[in-house]
C-alpha positions in Angstrom: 116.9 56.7 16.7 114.5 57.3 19.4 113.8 54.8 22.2 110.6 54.2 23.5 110.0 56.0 27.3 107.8 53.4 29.1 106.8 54.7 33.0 105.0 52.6 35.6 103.1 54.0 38.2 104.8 54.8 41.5 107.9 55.8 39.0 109.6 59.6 39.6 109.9 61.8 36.6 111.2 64.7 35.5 108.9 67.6 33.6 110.0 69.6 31.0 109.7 73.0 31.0 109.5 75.6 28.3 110.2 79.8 29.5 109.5 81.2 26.3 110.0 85.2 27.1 108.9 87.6 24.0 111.3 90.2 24.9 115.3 89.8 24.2 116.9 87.3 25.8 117.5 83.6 25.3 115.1 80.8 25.4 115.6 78.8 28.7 114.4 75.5 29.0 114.5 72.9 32.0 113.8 70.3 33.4 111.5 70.7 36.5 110.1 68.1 39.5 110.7 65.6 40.4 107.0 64.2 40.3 105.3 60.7 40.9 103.3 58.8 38.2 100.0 58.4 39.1 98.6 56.8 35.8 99.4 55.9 32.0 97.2 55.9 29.8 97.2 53.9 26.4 97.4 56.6 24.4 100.7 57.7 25.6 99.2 60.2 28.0 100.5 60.4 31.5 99.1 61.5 35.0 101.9 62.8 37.5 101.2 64.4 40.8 103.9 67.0 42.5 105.5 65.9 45.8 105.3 69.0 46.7 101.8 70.2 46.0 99.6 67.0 45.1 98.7 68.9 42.4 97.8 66.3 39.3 98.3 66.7 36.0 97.7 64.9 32.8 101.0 65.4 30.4 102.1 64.3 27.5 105.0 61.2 27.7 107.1 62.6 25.7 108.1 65.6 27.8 108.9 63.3 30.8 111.9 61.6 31.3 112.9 59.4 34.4 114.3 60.8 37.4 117.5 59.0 38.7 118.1 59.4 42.9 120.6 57.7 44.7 123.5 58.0 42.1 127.0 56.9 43.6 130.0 56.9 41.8 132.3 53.9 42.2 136.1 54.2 43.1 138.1 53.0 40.4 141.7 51.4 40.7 144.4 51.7 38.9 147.3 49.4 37.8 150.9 50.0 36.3 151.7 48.0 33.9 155.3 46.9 33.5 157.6 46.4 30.1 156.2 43.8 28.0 158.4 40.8 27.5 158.8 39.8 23.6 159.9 35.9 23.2 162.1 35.3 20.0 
C-alpha cells in the first residue's frame, strides 16, 4: 500500500527528476535538491523554493519525498554467548 506524504512548511525535500533522452540509451531518473517547502496547498499541490537559486515552484506531492540530513549510524556491540546449560 501506499502511505500518505504529508510536508509542513519549512520541511526539506527531495525532487524527482525524469531525463527522458529520445535517442539510445537508458532512461535515468533521480532524485534532485534538496529544496524547502514554502507552501501546501489542499489540493495536494506543493510550493518548494531551491536553496540554491530561490527559484519557486509549484509541484505536484507526489514527486517529493522528504529529505533526511544528519544521519549517524550507531555503534553496535556484540556479545558471545556461552553453552547453554540443560537441567534434567
Amino acid at each position: 500500500m501506499i502511505t500518505r506524504k504529508e510536508f509542513n512548511v519549512r520541511d526539506k525535500v527531495l525532487l524527482y527528476h525524469l531525463h527522458l533522452k529520445l535517442f539510445p540509451g537508458k532512461l535515468r531518473s533521480h532524485w534532485i535538491g534538496p529544496f524547502v517547502v514554502s507552501n501546501v496547498f489542499s489540493y495536494g499541490a506543493v510550493e518548494i523554493t531551491s536553496l540554491e537559486t530561490d527559484k519557486v515552484v509549484k509541484v505536484n506531492g507526489h514527486r517529493l519525498k522528504p529529505f533526511y540530513e544528519g544521519w549517524t549510524t550507531e555503534l553496535t556491540v556484540s556479545a558471545e554467548l556461552g553453552e547453554p546449560i540443560y537441567e534434567e
